[in-house]
N, C-alpha and C positions, 0 to 999 in steps of 0.2 A: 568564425570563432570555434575555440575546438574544446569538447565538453567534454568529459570520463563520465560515464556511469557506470557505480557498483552496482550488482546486480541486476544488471540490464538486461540479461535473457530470463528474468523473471517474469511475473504478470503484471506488475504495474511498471517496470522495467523496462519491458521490451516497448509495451506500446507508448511510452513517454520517448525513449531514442527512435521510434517510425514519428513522431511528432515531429522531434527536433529536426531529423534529416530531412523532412518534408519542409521544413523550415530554413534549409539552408545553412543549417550545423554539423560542422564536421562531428563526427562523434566515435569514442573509444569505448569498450566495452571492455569491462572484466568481471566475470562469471564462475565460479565453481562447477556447474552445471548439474549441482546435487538438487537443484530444484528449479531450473530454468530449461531454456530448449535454442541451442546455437540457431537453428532455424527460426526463430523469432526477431533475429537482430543483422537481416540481410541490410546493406548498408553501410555497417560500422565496422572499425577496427576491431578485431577480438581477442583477448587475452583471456585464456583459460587457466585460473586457479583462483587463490584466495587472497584477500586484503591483509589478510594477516600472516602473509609473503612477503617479510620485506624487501628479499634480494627481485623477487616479481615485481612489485612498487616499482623499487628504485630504475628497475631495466624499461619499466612503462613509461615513467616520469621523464628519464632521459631521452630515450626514444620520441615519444610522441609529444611531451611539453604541452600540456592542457591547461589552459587556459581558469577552469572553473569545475566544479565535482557536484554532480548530484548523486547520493550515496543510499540507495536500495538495499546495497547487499547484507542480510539478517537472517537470522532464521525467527518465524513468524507466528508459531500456533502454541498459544498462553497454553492449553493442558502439557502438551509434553514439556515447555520449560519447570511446568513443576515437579516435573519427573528426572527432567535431565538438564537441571540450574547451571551447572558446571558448563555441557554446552553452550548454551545460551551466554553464560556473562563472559567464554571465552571467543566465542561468533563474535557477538553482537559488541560487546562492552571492549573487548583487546583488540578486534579487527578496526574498530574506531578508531582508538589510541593510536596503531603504528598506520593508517591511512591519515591522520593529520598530524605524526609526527614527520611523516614523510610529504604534505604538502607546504610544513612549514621549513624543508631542507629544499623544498624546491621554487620558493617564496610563490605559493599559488594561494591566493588569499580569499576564495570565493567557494563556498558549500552549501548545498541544498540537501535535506537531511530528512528524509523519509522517517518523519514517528508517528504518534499513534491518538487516538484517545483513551485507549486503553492507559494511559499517563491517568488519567483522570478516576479512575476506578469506577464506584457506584455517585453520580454526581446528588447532587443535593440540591440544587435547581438547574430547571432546563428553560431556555435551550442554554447550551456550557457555552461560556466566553473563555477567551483566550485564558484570563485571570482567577478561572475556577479554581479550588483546592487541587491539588496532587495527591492521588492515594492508589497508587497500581497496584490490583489484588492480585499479580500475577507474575513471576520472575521475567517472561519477556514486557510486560508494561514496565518493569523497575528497572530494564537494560534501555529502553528506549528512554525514559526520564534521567535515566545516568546519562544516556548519547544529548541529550538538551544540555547537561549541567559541563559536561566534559566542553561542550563549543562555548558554554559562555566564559570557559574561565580559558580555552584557547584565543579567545576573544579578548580579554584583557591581556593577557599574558606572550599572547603572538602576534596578535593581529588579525586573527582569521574571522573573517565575516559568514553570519550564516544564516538563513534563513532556515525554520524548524518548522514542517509541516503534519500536525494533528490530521489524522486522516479518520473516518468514519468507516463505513461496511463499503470498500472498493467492491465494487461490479460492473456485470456489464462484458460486451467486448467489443472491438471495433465494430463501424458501422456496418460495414461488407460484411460482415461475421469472419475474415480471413486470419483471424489472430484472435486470440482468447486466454481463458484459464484450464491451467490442467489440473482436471479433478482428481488424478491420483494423490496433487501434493497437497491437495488443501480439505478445511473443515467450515467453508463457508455454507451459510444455507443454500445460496443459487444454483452452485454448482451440485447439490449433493439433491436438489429438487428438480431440476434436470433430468442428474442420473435417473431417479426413478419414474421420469415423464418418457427417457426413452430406454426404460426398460434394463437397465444397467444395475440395476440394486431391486430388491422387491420390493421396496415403500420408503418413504423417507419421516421420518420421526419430527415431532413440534414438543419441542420441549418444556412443558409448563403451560396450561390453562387457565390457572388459575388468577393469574395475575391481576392487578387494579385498571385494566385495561379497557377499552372498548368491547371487547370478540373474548378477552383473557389471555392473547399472548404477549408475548415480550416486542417493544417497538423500536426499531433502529433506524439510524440515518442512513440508507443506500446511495452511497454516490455512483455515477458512472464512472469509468475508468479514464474515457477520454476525458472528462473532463477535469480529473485529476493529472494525468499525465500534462495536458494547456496551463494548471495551474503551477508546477513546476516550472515549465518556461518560463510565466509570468513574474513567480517569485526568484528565478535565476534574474531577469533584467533588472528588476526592482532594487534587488540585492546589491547589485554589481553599478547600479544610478545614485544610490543612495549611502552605498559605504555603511549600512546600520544594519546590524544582527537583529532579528528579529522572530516572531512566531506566527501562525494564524492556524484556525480550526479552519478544515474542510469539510463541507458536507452538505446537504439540499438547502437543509433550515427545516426540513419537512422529517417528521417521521412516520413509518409503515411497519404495521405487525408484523409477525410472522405468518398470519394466518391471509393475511392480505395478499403476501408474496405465493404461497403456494396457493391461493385462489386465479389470482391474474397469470400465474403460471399455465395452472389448468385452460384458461381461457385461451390465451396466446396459442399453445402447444396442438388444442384441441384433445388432451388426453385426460383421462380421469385417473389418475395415476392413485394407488394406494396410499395411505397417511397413517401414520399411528401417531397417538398422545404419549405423553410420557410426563413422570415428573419434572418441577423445575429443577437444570444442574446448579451447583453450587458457585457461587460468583457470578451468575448472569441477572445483571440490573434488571429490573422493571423499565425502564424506558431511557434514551438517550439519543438526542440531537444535537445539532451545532448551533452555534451564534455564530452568521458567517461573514456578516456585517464591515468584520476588519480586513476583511480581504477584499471584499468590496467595492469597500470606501480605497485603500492604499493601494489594491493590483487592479482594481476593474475589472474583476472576475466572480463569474456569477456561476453556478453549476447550471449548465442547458436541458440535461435530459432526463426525463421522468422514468418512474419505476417500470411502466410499461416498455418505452425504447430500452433499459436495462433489462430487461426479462424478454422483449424480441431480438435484442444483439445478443444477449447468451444462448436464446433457444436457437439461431440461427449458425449459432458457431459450436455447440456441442453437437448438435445435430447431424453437422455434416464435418464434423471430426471428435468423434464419438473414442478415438484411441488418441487425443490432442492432437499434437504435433508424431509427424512419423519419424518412429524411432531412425538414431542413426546407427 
């Protein structure tokens, strides 16, 4: 079976198509490469531009005739959408639009759709269920909840089946460490506690002490990567078995500080890396986990790997590619 992934040479991209092809799926790629690495996606067909190419589409579409789409490609980091909105609902919200107007020219009726909990804003009981409120305090959480609203009414209106994946704090890197995240493109804490574990930044910042917390930091759900990228597979079969659009949160069911994270870091690494406190920034919840039960119960998918295996797959994979992937 042959699958397109947008933004496949990204970080939860690439190592979801090293899943799939390990798995006996033909697989196409199309990337921008304004935040991925062609080197991540050995294996797969590759098309270099944008979704919101439609004469690219249509030449992909013809060409390779894919079967099913799991759709990554976005731009991802809530502070700069609030700086550059324009971007963002033209990425993220128009690159949607002309990728499923062009799957519905080419009757492909099956999408797996990378969003977020950030949909969910500051939730109001935890752990969040699929059926929490929607309140995204952020113009990229309000593109990704437009990208849910855009497939249910492609869903009435075309046909197009989708499953919509709530994702949690993605980490981690493969198990070998041989594929990872690059730290220049992102504002995660693992990668940015890394850096300062080997030396790459002079300390790395915990934002807010204060909090109603255990320690006083803020607590999130870290999932590993791999086992986000298996739950994709899982909700592509399910989707395409049962013909029903539908949603699930991703995530442990567990949450961990921040202070925890750069604790077991220290431990892992063996370095005592510098720390500075700082205020809490604006818009970051006090705490938030998943309800993962629906995925469960309906995919038989559980998340396997604990915050430790997440904090030794990234120390193992910055470590010893310290500059990511080598430029081309």
């Amino acid at each position: 079976m042959k699958v397109l992934v947008t933004g496949g040479a990204g970080y939860i991209g690439s190592l979801t198509v090293h899943e799939l092809v390990k798995r006996g799926y033909e697989v196409v790629v199309i990337d921008t490469l304004e935040l991925g690495n062609k080197q991540a996606v050995a294996g797969a067909s590759f098309y270099r531009g944008s979704i919101g190419d439609e004469a690219l589409l249509d030449q992909l579409f013809q060409k390779e005739q894919p079967e099913a789409v799991i759709h990554f490609a976005a731009y991802k980091a809530p502070g700069e959408s609030m700086l550059e909105p324009t971007k963002y609902f033209r990425g993220n919200v128009g690159g949607t639009v002309t990728l499923l107007d062009t799957m519905v020219r080419y009757q492909v009726k099956y999408i797996v759709f990378s969003s977020s909990c950030s949909i969910f804003g500051t939730p109001k009981q935890l752990p969040v269920a699929e059926d929490a409120p929607k309140g995204p305090e952020s113009v990229y959480g309000e593109t990704k909840l437009i990208g849910e609203t855009l497939l249910r009414w492609y869903d009435q209106t075309k046909g197009i089946k989708s499953s919509s994946l709530r994702y949690f704090n993605a980490s981690g890197a493969a198990l070998d460490g041989s594929m990872g995240e690059d730290w220049n493109h992102t504002h995660n804490l693992i990668p940015l506690v890394m850096k300062a574990a080997l030396g790459r930044a002079p300390s790395v910042t915990v934002f807010g002490t204060d909090y109603p917390t255990p320690d006083g930091t803020a607590i999130r759900d870290y999932i590993h990567v791999i086992d986000l990228a298996i739950a994709h597979i899982e909700a592509l079969k399910h989707l395409m078995s049962t013909n029903q659009s539908t949603a699930y949160n991703l995530g442990t069911g567990k949450g961990h500080s921040v202070q925890e994270v750069v604790t077991a870091t220290k431990r892992i690494s063996g370095i005592d890396f510098p720390v500075e406190y700082g205020p809490r920034r604006p818009g970051d919840p006090t705490a938030i986990w998943a309800d993962c039960s629906k995925a469960e119960r309906e995919l038989g998918w559980k998340a396997q790997y604990s915050l430790d295996t997440i904090i030794e797959t990234a120390w193992k994979w910055h470590s010893s590619h310290p500059d990511g992937y080598s430029k081309e």
